[in-house]
Backbone as CSV, one residue per row, in Angstrom:
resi,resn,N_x,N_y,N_z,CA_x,CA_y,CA_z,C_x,C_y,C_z
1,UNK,0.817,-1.197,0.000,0.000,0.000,0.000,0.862,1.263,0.000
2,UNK,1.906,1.194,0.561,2.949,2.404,1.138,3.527,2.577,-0.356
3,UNK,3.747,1.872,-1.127,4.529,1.546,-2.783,3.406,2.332,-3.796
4,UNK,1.697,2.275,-3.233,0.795,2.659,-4.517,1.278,4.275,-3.791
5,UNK,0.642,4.351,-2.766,0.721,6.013,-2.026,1.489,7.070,-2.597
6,UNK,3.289,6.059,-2.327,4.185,6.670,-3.066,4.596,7.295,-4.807
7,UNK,4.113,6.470,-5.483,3.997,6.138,-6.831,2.705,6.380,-8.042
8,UNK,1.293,6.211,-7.061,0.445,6.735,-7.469,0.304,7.485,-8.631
9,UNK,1.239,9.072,-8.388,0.731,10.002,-9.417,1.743,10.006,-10.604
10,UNK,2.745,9.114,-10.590,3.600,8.709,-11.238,2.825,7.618,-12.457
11,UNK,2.274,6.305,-11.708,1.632,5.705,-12.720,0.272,6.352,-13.611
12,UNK,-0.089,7.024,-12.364,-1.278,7.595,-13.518,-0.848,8.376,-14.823
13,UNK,0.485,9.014,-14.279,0.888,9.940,-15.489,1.119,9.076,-16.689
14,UNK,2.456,7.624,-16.341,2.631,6.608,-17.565,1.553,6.281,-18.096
15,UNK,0.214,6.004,-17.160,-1.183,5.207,-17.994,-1.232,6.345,-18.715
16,UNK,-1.806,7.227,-18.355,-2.607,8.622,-19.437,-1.299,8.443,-20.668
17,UNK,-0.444,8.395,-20.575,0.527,8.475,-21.636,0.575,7.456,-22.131
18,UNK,0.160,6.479,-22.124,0.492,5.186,-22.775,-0.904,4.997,-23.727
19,UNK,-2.217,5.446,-22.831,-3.764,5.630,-23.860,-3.417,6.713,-24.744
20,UNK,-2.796,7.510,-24.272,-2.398,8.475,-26.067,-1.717,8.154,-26.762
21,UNK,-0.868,7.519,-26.508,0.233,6.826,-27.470,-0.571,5.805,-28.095
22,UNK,-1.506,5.165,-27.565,-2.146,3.941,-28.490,-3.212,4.278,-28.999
23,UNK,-4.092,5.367,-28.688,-5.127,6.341,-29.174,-4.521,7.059,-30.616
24,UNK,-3.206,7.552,-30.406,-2.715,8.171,-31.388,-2.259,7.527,-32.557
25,UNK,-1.752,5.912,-32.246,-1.079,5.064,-32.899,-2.530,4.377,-33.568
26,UNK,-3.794,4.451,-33.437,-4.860,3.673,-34.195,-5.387,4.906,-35.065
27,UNK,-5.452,4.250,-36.442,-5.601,4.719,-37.971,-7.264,5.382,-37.354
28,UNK,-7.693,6.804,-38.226,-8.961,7.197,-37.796,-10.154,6.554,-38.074
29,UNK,-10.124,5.564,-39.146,-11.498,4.392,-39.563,-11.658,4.077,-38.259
30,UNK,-10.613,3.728,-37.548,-10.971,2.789,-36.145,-11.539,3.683,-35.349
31,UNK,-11.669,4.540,-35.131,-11.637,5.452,-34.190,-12.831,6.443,-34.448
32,UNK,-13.780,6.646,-35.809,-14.690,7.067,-36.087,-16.012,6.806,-35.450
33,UNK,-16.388,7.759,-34.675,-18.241,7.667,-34.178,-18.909,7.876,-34.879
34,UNK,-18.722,8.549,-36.174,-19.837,9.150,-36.603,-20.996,7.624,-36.994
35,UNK,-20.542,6.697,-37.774,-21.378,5.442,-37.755,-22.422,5.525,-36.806
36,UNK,-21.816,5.139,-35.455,-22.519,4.471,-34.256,-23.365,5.831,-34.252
37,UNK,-23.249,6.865,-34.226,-23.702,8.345,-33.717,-25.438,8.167,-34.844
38,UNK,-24.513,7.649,-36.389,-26.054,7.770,-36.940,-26.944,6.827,-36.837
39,UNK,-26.383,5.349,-36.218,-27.237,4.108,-35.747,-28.044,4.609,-34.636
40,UNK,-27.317,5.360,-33.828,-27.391,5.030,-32.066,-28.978,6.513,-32.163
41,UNK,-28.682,7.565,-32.355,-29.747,8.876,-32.767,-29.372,9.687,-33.983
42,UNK,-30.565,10.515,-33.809,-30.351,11.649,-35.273,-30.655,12.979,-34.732
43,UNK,-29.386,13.339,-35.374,-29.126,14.951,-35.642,-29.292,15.496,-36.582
44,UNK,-29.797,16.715,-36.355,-30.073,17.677,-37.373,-29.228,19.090,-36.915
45,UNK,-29.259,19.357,-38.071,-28.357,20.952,-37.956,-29.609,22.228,-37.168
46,UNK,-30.632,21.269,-37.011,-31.825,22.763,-36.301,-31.351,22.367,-34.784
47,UNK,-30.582,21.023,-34.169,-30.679,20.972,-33.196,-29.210,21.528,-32.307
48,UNK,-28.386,21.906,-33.025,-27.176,22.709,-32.435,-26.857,24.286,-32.803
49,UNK,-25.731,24.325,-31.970,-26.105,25.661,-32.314,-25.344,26.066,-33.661
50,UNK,-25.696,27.542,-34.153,-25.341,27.933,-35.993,-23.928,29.038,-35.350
51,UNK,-23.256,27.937,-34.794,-21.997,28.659,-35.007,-20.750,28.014,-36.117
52,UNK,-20.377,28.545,-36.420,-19.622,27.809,-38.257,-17.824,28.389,-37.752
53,UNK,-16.910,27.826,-38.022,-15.622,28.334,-37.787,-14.930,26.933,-38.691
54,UNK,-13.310,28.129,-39.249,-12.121,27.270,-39.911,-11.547,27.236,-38.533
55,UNK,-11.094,25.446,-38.860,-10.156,25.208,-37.649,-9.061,24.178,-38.481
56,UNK,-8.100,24.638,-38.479,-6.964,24.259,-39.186,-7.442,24.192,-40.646
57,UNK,-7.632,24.665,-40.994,-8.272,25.092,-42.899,-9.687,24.028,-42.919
58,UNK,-10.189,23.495,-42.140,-11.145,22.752,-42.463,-12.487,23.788,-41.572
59,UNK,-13.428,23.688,-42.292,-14.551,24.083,-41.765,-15.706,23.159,-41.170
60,UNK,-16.039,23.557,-39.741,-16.438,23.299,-39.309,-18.044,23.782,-38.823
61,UNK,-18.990,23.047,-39.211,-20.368,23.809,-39.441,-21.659,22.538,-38.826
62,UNK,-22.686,23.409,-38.556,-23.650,22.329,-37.843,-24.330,21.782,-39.535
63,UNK,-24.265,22.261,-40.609,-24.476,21.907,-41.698,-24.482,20.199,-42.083
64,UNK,-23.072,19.389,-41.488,-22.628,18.393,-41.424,-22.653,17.897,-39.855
65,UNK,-23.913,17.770,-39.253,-24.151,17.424,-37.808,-23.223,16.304,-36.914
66,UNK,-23.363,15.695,-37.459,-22.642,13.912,-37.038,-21.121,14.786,-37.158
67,UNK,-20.586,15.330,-38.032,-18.841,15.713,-38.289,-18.887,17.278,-37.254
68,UNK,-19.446,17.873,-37.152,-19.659,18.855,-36.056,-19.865,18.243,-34.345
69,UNK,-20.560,17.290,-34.153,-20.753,16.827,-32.897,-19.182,15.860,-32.442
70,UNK,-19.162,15.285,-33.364,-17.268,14.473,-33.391,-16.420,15.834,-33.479
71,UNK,-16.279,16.387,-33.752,-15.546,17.182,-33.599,-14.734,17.989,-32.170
72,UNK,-16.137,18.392,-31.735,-16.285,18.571,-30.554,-16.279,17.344,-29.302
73,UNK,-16.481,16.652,-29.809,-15.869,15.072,-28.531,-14.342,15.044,-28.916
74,UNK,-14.122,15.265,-30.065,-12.479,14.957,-30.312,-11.573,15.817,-29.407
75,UNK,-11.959,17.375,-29.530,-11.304,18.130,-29.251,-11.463,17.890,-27.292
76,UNK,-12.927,17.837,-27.129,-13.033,17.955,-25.722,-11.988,16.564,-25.214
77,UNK,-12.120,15.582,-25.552,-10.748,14.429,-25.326,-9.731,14.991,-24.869
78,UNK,-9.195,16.374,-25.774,-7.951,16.397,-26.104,-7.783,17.573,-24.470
79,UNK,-8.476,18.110,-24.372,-8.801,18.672,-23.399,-8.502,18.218,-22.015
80,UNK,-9.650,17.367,-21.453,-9.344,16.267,-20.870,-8.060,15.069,-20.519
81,UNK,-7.857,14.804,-21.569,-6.638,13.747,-21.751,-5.283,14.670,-21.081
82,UNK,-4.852,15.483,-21.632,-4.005,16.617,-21.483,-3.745,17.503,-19.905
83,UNK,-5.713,17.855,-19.914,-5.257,18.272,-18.310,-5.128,17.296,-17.517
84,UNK,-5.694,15.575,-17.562,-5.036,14.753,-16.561,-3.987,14.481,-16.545
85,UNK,-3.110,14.480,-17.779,-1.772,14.554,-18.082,-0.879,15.105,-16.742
86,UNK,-0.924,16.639,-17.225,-0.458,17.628,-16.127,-0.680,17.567,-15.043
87,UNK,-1.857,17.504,-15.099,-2.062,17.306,-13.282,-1.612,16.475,-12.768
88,UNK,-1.491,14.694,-13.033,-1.024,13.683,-12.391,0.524,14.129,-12.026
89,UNK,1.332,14.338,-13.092,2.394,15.209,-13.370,2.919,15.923,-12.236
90,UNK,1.502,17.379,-11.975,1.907,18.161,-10.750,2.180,17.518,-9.552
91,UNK,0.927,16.187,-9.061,0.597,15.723,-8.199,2.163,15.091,-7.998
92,UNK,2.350,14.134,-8.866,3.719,13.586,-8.468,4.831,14.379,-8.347
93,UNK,4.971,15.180,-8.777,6.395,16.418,-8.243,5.839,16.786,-6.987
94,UNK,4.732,17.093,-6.686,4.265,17.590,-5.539,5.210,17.218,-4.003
95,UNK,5.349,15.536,-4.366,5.507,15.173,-3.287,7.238,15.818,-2.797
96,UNK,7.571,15.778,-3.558,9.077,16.305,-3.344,9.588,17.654,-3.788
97,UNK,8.811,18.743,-4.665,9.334,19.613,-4.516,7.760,21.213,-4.535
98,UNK,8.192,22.001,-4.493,7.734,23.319,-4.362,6.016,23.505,-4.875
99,UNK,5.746,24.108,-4.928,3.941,23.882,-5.442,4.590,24.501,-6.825
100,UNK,5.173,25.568,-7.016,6.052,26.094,-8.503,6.674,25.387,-9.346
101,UNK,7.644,24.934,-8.730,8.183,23.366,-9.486,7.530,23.072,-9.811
102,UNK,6.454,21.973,-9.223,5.437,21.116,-9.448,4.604,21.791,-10.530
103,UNK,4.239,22.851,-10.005,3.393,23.259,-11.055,3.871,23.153,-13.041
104,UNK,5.303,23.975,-12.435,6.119,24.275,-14.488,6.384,22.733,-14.560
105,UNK,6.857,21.856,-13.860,7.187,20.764,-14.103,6.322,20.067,-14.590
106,UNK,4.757,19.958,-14.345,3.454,19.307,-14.989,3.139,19.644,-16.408
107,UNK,3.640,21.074,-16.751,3.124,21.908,-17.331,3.822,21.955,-18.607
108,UNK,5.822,21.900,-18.406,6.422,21.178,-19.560,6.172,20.681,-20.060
109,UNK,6.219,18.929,-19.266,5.845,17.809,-19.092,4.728,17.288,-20.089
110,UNK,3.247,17.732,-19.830,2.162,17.864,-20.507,2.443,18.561,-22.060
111,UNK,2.510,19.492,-21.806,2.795,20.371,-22.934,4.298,19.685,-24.507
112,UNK,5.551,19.013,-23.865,6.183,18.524,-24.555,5.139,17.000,-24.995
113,UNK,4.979,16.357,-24.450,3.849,15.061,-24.627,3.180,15.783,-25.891
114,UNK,2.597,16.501,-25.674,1.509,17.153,-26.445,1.868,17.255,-27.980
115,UNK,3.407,17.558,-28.388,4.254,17.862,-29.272,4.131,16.561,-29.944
116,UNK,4.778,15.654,-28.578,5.161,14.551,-29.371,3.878,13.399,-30.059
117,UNK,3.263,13.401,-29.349,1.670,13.133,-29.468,1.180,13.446,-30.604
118,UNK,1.211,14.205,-31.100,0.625,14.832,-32.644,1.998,14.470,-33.637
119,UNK,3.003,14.964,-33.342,4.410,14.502,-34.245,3.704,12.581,-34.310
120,UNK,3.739,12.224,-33.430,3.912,10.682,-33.803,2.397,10.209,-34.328
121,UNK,0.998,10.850,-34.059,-0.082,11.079,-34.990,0.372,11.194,-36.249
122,UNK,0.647,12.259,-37.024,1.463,12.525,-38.426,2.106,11.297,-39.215
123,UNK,2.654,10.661,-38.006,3.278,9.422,-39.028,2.009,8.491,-39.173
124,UNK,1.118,8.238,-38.530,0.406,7.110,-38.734,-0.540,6.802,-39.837
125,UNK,-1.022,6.192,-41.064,-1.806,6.322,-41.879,-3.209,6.388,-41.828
126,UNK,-3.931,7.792,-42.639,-5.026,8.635,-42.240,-5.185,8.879,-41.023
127,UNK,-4.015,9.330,-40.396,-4.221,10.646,-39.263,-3.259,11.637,-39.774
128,UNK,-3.424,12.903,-38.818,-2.445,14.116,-38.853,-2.464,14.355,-37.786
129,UNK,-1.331,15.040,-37.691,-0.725,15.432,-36.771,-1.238,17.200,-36.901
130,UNK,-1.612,18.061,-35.870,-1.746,19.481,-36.168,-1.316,20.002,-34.976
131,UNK,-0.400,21.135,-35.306,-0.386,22.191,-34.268,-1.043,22.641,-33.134
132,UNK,-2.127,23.259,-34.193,-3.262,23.747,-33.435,-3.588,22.975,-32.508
133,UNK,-4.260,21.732,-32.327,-4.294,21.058,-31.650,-3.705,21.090,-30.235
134,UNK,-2.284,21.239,-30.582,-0.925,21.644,-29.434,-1.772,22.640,-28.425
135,UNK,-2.000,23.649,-29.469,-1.884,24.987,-28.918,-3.458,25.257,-28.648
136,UNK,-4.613,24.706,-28.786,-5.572,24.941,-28.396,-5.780,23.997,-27.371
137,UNK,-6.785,22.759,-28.079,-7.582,22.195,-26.587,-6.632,22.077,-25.897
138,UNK,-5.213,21.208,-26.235,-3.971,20.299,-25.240,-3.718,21.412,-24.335
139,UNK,-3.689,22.764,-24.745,-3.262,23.516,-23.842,-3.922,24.179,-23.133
140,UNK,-5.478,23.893,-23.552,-6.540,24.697,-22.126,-6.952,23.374,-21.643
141,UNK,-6.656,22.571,-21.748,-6.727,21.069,-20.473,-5.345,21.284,-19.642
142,UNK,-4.299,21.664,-19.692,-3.087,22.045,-19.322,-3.291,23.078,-18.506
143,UNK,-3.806,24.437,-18.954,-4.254,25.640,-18.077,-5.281,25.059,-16.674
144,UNK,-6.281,24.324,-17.136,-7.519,24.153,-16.362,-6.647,22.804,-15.353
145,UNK,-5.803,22.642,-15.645,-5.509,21.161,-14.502,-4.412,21.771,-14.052
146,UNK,-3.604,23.457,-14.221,-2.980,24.033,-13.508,-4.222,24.945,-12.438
147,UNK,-4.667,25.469,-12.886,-5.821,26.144,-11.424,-6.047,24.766,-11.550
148,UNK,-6.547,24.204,-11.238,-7.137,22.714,-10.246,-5.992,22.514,-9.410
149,UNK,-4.606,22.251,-10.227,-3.601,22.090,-9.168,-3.630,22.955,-8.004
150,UNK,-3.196,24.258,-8.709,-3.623,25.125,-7.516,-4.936,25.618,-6.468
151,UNK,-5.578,24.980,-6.501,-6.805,25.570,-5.716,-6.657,24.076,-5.123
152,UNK,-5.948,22.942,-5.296,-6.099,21.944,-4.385,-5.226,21.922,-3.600
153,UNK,-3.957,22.346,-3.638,-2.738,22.505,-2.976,-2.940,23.706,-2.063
154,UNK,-3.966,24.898,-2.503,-3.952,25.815,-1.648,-5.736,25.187,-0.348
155,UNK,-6.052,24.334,-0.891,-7.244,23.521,-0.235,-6.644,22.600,0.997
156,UNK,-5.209,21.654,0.260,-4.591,21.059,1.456,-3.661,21.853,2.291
157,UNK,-3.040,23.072,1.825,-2.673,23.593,3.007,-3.143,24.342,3.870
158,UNK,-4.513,24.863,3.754,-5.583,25.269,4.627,-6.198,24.458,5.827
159,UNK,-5.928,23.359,5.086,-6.427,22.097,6.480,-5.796,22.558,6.954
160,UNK,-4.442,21.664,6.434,-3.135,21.502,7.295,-3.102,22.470,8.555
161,UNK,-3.150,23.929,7.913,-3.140,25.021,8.871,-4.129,24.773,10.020
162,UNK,-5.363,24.805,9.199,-6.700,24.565,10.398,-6.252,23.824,11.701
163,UNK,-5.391,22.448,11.130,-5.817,21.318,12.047,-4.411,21.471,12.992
164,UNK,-3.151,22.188,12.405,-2.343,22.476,13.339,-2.299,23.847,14.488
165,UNK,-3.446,24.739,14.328,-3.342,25.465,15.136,-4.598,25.098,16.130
């Protein structure tokens, strides 16, 4: 038990990194909802909202419902995936150095992954690899699991305080 305690935020970081690496490493046929999305219910473009935007030269529109709703699960993933990244990251520096450390150290950490993550996407056949990507969702899951870091670290040392005075 004293071995998970210790190690904990260490393995979570390798797992989260090891589901992107094999997330990233499967061709996008495999990996497509839109199928199941048009088996499972139906969308219509009256039922989202009429906001339309280029995101990496491709346009993105409720026009094409099923490729607008994936879109947005893709990206929110990337979101997600990314800030648990970091955070596990922070958590495990935590134990040994500074809440600052910890913090840039998650935050590299996450953020270089992020690089390599899309670089090694690029090689795989029918995926890409994009920037943007980097620099949007990966990096507001990165922002949002830095305040989480911090508002939990400033949460446990408030006990702490409470319960020692």
């Amino acid at each position: 038990m004293i071995f998970l305690q210790k190690w904990l935020w260490l393995l979570l970081a390798l797992l989260m990194m090891t589901i992107l690496y094999f997330s990233s490493n499967t061709p996008y046929q495999n990996q497509d909802v839109k199928p199941l999305f048009r088996d499972w219910i139906t969308i219509s473009q009256d039922d989202l909202p009429q906001i339309e935007f280029s995101y990496d030269g491709a346009h993105v529109t409720p026009s094409e419902p099923y490729n607008y709703v994936e879109f947005f699960i893709r990206k929110s993933a990337h979101v997600v995936s990314f800030g648990l990244l970091a955070f596990f990251w922070m958590m495990f520096f935590k134990r040994k150095y500074s809440t600052r450390v910890s913090l840039l150290g998650g935050i590299v950490l996450a953020f270089l992954y992020a690089l390599f993550d899309e670089f090694h996407q690029s090689m795989i056949p029918n995926r890409t690899g994009h920037l943007i990507d980097v620099l949007i969702p990966d990096t507001l899951g990165i922002v949002i699991a830095s305040f989480t870091f911090l508002i939990v670290t400033w949460s446990i040392k408030k006990v702490r305080a409470e319960k020692s005075s």
